[in-house]
N, C-alpha and C positions, 0 to 999 in steps of 0.2 A: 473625563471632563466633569467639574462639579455643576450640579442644580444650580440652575440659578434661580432665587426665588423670591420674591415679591412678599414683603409683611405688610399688614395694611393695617394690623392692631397699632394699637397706642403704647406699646410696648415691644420688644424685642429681646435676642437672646444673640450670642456672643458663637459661631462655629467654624471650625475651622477645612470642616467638612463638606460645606455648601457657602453660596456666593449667598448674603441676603442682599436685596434691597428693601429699606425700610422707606413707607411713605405710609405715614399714618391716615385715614381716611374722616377718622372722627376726632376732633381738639374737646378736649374736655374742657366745660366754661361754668366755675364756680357759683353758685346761687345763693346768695344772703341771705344765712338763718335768723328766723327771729328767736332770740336765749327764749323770750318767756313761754315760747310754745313746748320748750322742752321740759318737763317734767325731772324733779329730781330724783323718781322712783320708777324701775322698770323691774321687772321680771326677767325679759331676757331681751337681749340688743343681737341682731342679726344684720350679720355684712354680706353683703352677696359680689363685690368688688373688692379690687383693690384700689378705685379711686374713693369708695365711700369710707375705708377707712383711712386715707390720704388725709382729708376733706370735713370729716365729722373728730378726725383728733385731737383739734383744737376745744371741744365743747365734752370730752370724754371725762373733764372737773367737775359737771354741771350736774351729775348722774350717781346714782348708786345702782347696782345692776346686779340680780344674782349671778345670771348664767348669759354667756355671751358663744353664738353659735357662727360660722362663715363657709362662704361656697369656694374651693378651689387652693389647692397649695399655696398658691401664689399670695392669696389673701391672707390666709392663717399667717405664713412667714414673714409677711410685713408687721401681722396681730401681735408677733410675738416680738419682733422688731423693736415693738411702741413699748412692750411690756405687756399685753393685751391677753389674758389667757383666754383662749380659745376652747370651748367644753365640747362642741360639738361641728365637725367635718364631714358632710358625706361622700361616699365611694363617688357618687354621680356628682358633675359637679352642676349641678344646674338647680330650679325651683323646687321643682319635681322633686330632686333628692333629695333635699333638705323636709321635703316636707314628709317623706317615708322615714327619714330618719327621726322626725317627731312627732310623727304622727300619733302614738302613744303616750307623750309626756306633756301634750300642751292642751290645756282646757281653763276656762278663768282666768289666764295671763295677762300682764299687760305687756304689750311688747314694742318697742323700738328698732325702723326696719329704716334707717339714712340709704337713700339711694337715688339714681337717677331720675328726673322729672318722667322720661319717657319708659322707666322700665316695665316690665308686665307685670299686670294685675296678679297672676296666680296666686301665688305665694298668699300677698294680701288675706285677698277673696278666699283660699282655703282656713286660714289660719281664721278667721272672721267667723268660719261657719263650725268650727272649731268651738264659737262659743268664745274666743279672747278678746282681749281690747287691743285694737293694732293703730299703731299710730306710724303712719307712710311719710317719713320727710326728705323732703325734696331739697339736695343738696348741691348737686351739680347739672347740667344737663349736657346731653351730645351735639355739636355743630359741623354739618359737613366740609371737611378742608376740599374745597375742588380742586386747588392747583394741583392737590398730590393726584386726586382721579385724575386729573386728564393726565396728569405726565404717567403715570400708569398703564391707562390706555394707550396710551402712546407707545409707551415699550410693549404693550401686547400685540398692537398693531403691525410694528416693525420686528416680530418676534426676536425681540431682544430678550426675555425670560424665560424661563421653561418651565414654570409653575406660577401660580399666583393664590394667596391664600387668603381666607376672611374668618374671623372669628369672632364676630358681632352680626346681630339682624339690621343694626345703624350703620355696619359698613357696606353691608353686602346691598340696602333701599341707596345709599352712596352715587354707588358707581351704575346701579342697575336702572334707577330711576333717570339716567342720564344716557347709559349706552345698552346697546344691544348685546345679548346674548354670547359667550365666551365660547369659541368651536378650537382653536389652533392652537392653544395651551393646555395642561390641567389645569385643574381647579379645584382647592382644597378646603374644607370646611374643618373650624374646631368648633364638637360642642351638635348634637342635634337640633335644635332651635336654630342656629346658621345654616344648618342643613336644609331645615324646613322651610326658611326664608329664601334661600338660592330657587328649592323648587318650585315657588310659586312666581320668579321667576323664568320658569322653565329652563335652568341651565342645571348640568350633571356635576356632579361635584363626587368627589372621595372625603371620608371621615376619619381622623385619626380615633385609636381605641379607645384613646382617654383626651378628656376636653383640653389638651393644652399645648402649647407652641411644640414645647421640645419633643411631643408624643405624634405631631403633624409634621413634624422636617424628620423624623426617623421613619415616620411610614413614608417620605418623600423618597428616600432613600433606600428602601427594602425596594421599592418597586421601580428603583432606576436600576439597580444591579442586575 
């Protein structure tokens, strides 16, 4: 019998292997850039989504740019989609890694960082003390879809699923700031930051090895055989 399994990102993947159901938990809701806040000169342009480069591609005329860096296959493959060459990927795909993977090369910058209103400071705040000029624009924000949590809930409830997965900290505050703690299912996290955020929670969660969908429904799968 296939998983059946619950996607709650904003995105999804195609298996023939496992049952998805998909119910996005967070709608992405576009934010009106102002052009003159954007400078026609950066250093290096950093994507850490692939809604920011969705989102920020219509205003990529407005820019000259040395070096352009991003978090996550996913992101880079839409970068190069656009035409977008991409200099720098790290292994990890989250803040953190990007900032080990420049931690050596960025001092005096000025840098261009389009991203969610609500995303975390890190990144930021290290690159800052780094000594660059960071300019944090706010292009989208996250808004919680609740019909999808409760119908969710709902099939966890009537254990209609057999896993459920989150790989956002705005999906997992979603569902958690509204229901109680998940016992009768698994519970899958992509990404340690989703991790972290489940815990504080206090619910148990499993990690796929690498931050991303198809690398969470193949450990779904190692561990149902």
């Amino acid at each position: 019998m296939k998983p059946i399994v619950v996607v709650t990102s904003t995105r999804t993947v195609q298996r023939e292997d496992i049952e998805l159901k998909h119910y996005p938990f967070i709608d992405i809701v576009p934010i009106e850039v102002d052009e003159s806040c954007i400078k026609p000169y950066y250093d290096w342009l950093i994507f850490t989504s692939v809604n920011a480069i969705k989102l920020f591609q219509p205003y990529l005329n407005l820019i000259n740019v040395k070096h352009i860096a991003a978090i996550g296959t996913k992101t880079k493959a839409l970068a190069e989609d656009y035409s977008i060459p991409i200099e720098v990927m790290p292994s990890t795909f989250t803040q953190e890694g990007l900032l080990d993977s420049l931690e050596n090369r960025l001092h005096k910058q000025s840098i261009l960082i389009p991203c969610s209103r609500l995303a975390r400071n890190k990144l930021t705040d290290h690159l800052r003390e780094w000594d660059n000029e960071v300019q944090r624009l706010h292009i989208y924000e996250p808004k919680t879809n609740y019909e999808n949590v409760d119908k969710v809930h709902e099939l966890i409830e009537n254990n209609e699923v057999t896993h459920v997965t989150f790989s956002s900290s705005s999906a997992v505050s979603s569902y958690f700031e509204k229901y109680n703690k998940i016992d009768n299912i698994e519970v899958y996290a992509i990404g340690e930051i989703t991790e972290e955020k489940l815990k504080t929670y206090h619910q148990e969660c499993r990690v796929a090895p690498r931050a991303t969908l198809n690398d969470m429904l193949n450990k779904i799968l190692e561990e149902v055989e």
